[in-house]
Residue frames as qw, qx, qy, qz and C-alpha x, y, z in Angstrom:
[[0.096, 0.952, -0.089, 0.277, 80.49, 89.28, 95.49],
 [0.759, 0.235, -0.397, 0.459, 83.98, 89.35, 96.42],
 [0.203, 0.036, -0.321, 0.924, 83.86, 92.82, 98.63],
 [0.102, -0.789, -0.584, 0.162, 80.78, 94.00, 100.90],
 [0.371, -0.879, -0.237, 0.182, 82.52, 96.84, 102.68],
 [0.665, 0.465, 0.105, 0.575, 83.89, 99.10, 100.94],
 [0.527, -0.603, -0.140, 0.583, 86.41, 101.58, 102.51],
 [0.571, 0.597, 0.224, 0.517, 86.70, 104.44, 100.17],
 [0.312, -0.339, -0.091, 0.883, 89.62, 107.44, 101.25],
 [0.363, 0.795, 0.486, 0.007, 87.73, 110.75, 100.20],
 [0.202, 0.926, -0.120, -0.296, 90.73, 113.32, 99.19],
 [0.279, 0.604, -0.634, -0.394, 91.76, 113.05, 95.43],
 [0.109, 0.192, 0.968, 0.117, 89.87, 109.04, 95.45],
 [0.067, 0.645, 0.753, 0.113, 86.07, 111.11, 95.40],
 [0.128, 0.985, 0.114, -0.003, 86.27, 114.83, 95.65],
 [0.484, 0.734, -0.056, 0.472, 89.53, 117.25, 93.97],
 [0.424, -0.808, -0.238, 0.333, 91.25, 117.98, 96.86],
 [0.455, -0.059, 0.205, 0.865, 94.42, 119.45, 94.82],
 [0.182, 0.573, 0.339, 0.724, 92.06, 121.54, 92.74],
 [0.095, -0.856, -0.296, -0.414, 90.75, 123.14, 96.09],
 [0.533, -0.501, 0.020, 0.681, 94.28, 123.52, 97.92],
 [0.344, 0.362, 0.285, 0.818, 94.90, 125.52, 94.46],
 [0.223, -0.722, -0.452, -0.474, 91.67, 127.56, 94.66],
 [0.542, -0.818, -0.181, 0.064, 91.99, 128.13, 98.65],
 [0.713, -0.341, 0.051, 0.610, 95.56, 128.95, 98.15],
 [0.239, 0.343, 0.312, 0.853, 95.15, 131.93, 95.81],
 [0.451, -0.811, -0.323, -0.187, 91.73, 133.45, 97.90],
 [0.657, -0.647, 0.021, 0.387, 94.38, 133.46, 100.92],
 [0.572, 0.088, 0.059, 0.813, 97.59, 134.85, 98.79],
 [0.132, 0.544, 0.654, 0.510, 94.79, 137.66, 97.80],
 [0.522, -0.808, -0.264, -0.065, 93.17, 138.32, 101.16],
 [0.712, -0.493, -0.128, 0.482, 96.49, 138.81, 102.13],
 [0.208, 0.946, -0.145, -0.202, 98.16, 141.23, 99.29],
 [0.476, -0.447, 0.638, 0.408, 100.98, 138.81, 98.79],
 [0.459, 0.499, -0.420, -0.603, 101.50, 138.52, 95.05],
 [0.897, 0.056, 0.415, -0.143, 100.17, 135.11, 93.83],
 [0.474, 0.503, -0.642, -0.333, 102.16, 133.36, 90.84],
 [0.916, 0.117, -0.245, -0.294, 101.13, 129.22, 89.71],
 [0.666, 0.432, -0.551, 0.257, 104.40, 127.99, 90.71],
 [0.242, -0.172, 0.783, -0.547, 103.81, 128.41, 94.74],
 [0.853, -0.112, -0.082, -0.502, 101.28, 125.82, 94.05],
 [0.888, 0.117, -0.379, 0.234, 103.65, 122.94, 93.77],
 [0.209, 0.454, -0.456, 0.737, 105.86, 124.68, 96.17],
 [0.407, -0.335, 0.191, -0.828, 103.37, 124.24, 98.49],
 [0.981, -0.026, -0.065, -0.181, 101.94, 120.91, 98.12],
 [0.793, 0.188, -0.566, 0.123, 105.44, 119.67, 98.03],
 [0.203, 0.430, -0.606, 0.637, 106.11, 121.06, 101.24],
 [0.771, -0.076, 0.311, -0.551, 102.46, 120.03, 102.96],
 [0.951, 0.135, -0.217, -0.172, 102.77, 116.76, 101.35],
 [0.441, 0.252, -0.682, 0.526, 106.79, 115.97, 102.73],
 [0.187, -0.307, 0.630, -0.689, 104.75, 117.31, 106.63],
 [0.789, 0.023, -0.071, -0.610, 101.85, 115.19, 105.78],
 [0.858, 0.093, -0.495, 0.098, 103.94, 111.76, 105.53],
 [0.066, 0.294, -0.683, 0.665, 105.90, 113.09, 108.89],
 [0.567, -0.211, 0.141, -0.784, 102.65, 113.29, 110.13],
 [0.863, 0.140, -0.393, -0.284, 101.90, 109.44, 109.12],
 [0.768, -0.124, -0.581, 0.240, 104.64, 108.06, 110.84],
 [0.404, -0.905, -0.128, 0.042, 104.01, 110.31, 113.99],
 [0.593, 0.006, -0.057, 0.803, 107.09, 112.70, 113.59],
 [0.013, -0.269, -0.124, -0.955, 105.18, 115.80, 113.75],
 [0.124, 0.479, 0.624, -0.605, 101.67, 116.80, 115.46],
 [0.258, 0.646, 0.627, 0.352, 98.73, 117.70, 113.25],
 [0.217, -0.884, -0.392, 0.133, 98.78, 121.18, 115.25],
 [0.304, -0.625, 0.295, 0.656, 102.15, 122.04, 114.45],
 [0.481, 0.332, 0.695, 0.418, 101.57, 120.79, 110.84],
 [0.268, 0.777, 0.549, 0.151, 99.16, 123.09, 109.65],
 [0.055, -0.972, 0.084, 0.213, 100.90, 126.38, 110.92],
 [0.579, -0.539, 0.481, 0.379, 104.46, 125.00, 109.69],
 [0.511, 0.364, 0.661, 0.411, 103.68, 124.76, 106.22],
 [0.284, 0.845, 0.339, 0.301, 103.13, 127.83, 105.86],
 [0.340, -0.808, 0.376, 0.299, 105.98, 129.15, 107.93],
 [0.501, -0.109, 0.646, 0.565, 108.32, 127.10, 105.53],
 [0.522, 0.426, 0.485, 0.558, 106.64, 128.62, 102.62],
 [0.067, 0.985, 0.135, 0.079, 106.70, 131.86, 103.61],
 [0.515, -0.744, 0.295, 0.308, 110.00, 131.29, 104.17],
 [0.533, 0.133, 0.545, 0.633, 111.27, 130.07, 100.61],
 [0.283, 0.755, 0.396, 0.440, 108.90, 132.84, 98.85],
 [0.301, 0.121, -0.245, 0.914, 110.57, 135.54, 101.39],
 [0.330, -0.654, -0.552, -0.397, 106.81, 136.50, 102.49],
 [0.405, 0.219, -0.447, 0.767, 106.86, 139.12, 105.77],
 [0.201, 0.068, 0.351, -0.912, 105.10, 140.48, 108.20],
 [0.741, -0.091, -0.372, -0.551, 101.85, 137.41, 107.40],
 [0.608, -0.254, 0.592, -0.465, 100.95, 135.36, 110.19],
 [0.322, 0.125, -0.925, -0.156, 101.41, 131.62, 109.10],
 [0.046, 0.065, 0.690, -0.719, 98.68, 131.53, 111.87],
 [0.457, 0.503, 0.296, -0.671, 96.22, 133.53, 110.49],
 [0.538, 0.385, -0.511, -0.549, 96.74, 132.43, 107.19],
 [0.064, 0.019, -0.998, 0.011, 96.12, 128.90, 107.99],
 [0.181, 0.375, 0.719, -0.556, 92.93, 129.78, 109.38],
 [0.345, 0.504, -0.353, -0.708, 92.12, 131.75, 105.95],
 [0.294, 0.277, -0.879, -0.252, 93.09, 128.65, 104.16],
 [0.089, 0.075, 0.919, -0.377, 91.12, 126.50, 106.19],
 [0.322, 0.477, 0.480, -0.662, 88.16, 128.46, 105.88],
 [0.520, 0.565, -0.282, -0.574, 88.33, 128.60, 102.16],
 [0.203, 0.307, -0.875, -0.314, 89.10, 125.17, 101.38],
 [0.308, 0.159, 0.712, -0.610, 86.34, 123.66, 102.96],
 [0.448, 0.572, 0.309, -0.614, 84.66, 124.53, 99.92],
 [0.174, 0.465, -0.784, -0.374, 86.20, 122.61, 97.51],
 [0.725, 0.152, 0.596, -0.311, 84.00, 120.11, 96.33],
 [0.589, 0.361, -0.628, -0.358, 85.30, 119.21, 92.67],
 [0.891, -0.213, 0.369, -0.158, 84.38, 115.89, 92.55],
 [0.266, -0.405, 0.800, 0.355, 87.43, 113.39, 90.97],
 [0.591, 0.132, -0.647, -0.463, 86.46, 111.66, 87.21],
 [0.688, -0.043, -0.696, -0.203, 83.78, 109.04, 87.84],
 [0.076, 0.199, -0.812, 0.544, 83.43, 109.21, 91.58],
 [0.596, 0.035, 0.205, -0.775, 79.39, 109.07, 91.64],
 [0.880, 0.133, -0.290, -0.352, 78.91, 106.63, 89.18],
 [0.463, 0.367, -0.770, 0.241, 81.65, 104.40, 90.96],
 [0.191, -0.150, 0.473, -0.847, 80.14, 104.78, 94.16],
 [0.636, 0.181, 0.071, -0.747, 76.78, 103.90, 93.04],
 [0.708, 0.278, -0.598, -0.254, 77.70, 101.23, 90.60],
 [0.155, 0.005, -0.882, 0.445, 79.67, 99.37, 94.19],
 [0.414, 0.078, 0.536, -0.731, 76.15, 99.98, 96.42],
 [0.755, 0.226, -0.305, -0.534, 73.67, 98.78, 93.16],
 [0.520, 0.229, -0.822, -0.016, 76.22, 95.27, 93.40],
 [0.691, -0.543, -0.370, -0.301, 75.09, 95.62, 97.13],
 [0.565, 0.066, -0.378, 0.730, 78.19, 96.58, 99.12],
 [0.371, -0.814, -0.366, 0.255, 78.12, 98.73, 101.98],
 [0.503, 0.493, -0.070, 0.706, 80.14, 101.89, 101.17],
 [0.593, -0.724, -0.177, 0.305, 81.83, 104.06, 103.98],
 [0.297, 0.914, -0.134, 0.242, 84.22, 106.94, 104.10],
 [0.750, -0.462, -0.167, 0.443, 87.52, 106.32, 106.06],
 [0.206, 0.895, -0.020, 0.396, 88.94, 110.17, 105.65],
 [0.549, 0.069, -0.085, 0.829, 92.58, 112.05, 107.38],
 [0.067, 0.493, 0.287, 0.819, 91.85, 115.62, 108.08],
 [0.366, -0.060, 0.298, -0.879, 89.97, 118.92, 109.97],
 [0.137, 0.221, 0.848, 0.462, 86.70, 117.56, 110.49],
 [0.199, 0.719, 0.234, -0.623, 84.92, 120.79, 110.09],
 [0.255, 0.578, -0.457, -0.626, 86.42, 121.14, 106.77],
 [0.040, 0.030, -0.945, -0.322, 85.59, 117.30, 105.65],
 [0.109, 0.519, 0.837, -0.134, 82.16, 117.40, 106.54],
 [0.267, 0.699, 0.156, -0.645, 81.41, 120.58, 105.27],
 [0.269, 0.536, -0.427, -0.677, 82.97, 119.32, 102.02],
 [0.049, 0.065, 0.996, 0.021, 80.10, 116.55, 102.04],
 [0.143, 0.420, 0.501, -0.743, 77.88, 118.22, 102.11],
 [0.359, 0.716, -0.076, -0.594, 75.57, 118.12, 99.30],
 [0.072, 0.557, -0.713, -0.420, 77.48, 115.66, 97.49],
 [0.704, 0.107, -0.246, -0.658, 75.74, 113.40, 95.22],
 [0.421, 0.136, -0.878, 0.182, 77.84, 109.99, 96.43],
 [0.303, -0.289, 0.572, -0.705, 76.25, 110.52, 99.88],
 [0.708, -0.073, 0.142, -0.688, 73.41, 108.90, 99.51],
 [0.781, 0.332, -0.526, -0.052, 75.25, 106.21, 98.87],
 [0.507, 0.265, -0.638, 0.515, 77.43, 105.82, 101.98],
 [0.629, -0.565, -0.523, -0.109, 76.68, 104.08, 105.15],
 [0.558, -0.724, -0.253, 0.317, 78.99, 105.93, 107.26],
 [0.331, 0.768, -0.261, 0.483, 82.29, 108.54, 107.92],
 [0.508, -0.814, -0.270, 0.073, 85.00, 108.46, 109.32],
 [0.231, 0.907, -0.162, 0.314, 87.03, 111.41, 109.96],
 [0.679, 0.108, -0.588, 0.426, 90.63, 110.96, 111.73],
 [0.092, 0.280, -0.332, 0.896, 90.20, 113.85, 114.42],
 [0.770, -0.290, -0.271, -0.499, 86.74, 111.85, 115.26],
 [0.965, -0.072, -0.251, -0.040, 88.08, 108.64, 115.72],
 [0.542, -0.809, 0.220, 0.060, 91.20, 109.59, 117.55],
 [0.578, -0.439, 0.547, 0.418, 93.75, 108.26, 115.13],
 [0.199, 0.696, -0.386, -0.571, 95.17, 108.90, 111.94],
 [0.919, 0.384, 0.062, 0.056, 95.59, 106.73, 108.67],
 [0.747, -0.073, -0.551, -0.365, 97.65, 104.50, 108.34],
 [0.254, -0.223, 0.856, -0.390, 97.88, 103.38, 112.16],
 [0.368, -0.276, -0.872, -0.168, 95.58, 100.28, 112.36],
 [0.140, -0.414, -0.682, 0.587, 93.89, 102.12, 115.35],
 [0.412, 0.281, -0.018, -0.867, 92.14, 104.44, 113.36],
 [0.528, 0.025, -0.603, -0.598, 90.85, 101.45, 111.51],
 [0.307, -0.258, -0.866, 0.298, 89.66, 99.53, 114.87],
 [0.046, 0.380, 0.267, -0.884, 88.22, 102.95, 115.76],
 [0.346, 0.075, -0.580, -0.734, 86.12, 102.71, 111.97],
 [0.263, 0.059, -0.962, 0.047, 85.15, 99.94, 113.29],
 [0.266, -0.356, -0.642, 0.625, 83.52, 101.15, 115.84],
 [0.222, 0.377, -0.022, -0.899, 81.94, 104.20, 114.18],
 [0.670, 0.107, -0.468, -0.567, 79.96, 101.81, 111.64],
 [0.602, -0.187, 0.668, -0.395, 79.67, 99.03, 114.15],
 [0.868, 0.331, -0.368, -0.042, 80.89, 96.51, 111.30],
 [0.728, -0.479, 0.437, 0.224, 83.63, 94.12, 111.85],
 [0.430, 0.680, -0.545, -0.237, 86.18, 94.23, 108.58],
 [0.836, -0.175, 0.511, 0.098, 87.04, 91.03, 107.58],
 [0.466, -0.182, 0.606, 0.619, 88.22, 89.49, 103.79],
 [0.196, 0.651, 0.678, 0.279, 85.05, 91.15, 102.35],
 [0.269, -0.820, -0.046, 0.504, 86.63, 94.46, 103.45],
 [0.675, 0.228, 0.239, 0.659, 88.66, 96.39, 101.03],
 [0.259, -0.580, 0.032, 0.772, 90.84, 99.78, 101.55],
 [0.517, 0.598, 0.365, 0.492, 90.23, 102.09, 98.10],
 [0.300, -0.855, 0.047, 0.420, 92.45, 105.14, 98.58],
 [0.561, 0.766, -0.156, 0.271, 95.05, 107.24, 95.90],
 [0.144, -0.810, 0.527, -0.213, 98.12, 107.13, 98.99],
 [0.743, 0.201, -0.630, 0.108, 100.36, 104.53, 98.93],
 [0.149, 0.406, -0.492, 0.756, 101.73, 105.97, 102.54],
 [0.385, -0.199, 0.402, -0.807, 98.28, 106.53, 104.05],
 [0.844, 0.133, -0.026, -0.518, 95.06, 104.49, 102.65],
 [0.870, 0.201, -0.408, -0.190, 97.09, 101.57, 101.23],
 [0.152, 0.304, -0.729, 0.595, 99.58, 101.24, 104.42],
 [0.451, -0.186, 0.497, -0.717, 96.75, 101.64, 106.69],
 [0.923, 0.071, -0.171, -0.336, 94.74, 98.64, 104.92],
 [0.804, 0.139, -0.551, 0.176, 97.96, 96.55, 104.84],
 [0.030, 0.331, -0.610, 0.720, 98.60, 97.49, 108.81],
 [0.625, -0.033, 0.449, -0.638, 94.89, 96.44, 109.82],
 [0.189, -0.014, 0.950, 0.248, 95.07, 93.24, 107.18],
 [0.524, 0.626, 0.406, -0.410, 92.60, 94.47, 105.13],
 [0.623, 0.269, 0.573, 0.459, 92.74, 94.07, 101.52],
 [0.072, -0.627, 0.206, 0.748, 93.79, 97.38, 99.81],
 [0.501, 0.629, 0.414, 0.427, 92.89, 98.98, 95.98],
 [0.166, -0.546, 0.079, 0.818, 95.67, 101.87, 95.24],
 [0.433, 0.829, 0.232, 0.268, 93.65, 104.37, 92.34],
 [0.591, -0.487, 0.248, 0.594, 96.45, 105.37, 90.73],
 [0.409, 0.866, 0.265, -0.116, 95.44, 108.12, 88.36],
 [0.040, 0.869, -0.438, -0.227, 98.64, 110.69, 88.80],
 [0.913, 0.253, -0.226, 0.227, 100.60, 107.34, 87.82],
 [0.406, -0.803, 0.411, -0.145, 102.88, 107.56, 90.72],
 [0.244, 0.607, -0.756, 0.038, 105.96, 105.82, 91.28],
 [0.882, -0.127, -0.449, -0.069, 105.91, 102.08, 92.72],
 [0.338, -0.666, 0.577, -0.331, 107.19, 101.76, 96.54],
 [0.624, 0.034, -0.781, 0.008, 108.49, 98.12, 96.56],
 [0.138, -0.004, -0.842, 0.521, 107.57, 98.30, 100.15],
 [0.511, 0.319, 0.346, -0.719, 103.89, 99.28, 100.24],
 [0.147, 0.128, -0.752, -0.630, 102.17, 96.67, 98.03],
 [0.699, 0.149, 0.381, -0.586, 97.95, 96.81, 97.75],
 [0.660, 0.305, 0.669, -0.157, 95.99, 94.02, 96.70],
 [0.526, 0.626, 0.480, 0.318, 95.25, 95.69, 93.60],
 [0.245, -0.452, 0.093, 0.853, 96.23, 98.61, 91.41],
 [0.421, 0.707, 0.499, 0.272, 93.77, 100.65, 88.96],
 [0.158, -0.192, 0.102, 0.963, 94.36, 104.10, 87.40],
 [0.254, -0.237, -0.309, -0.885, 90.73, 104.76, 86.67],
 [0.179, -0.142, 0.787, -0.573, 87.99, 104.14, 89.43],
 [0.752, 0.092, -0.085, -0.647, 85.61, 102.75, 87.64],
 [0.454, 0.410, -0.783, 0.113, 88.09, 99.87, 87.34],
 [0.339, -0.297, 0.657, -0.604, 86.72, 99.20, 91.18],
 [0.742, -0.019, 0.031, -0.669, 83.56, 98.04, 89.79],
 [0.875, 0.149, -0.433, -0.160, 84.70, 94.30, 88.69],
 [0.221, 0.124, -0.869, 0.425, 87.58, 93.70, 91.63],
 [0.434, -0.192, 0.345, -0.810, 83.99, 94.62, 93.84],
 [0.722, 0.096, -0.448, -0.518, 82.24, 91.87, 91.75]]
């Protein structure tokens, strides 16, 4: 077997996380009375996803993050008199519950443990809201640990959050390690920052970053099963 210890990222590589920013982002327009229309989805993500890579290369603070997105999009949709505050906390609470799982993330999962790898979560994020949106999920039983960045004290893709894994599954990563993550930025940086060998699932077919280059590149995650072999 080529990989024991597998390192698998868990939003939009094993559970939907777009489908339940969508979902938690309409609940909250709702709760609030602001009129909802499909098109502040993307408006949204692009503006959480541009504070999310600040975030990465520490230009921002996870605490200012969360409320600032939603000041900036209440500020393009002209939105008044709505706490960016309280609606974060809304949002929060309702996403949490997003558990679509991503095509093929059970049987992928499973198929790596059957070969006899160790499988682990290395997750970004609240973790009230990641562990609640484990709950229940059929991969679990599959995975030997988690960890969440707001656990472990550092963020993907510093290499200190992956010395800090380390440490939360009392393994040692070596060349039988491998990063499996859908962010070129976060998951596949953070593997090639801690010299760990890196698989970018590349479903959305994103663009190529000539500076971020993983080990491998698949666009369906079953594809894992044979680099695992």
């Amino acid at each position: 077997m080529k990989y024991d210890k597998i390192l698998f990222d868990l939003d939009n590589t094993l559970i939907d996380f777009d489908d339940a920013e969508r979902t938690s982002l309409r609940i909250c327009f709702e709760k609030f009375s602001i009129a909802y229309k499909e098109e502040y989805n993307q408006i949204y993500h692009d503006i959480n996803d541009k504070l999310w890579k600040m975030l990465e290369k520490g230009l921002i603070e996870r605490k200012v993050l969360i409320v600032k997105r939603f000041e900036e999009l209440f500020e393009v949709l002209g939105v008044k008199n709505v706490s960016p505050k309280e609606f974060n906390e809304e949002y929060l609470s309702n996403i949490k519950n997003g558990k679509k799982l991503m095509p093929n993330a059970v049987q992928t999962v499973k198929a790596v443990y059957d070969l006899g790898a160790k499988c682990y979560l290395v997750t970004n994020g609240n973790k009230i809201v990641q562990k609640n949106r484990l709950e229940g999920q059929p991969f679990m039983e599959y995975i030997s640990g988690v960890a969440i960045s707001e656990d472990v004290g550092y963020k993907k893709p510093d290499k200190e959050f992956f010395i800090g894994a380390e440490k939360t599954f009392n393994v040692k990563f070596d060349s039988k390690t491998l990063v499996v993550g859908d962010s070129l930025t976060s998951d596949i940086l953070g593997g090639i920052n801690a010299r760990i060998d890196t698989c970018f699932v590349n479903v959305k077919n994103q663009p190529k970053n000539p500076d971020i280059k993983p080990t491998y590149e698949i666009t369906t995650l079953l594809d894992l099963i044979d680099i695992v072999k």
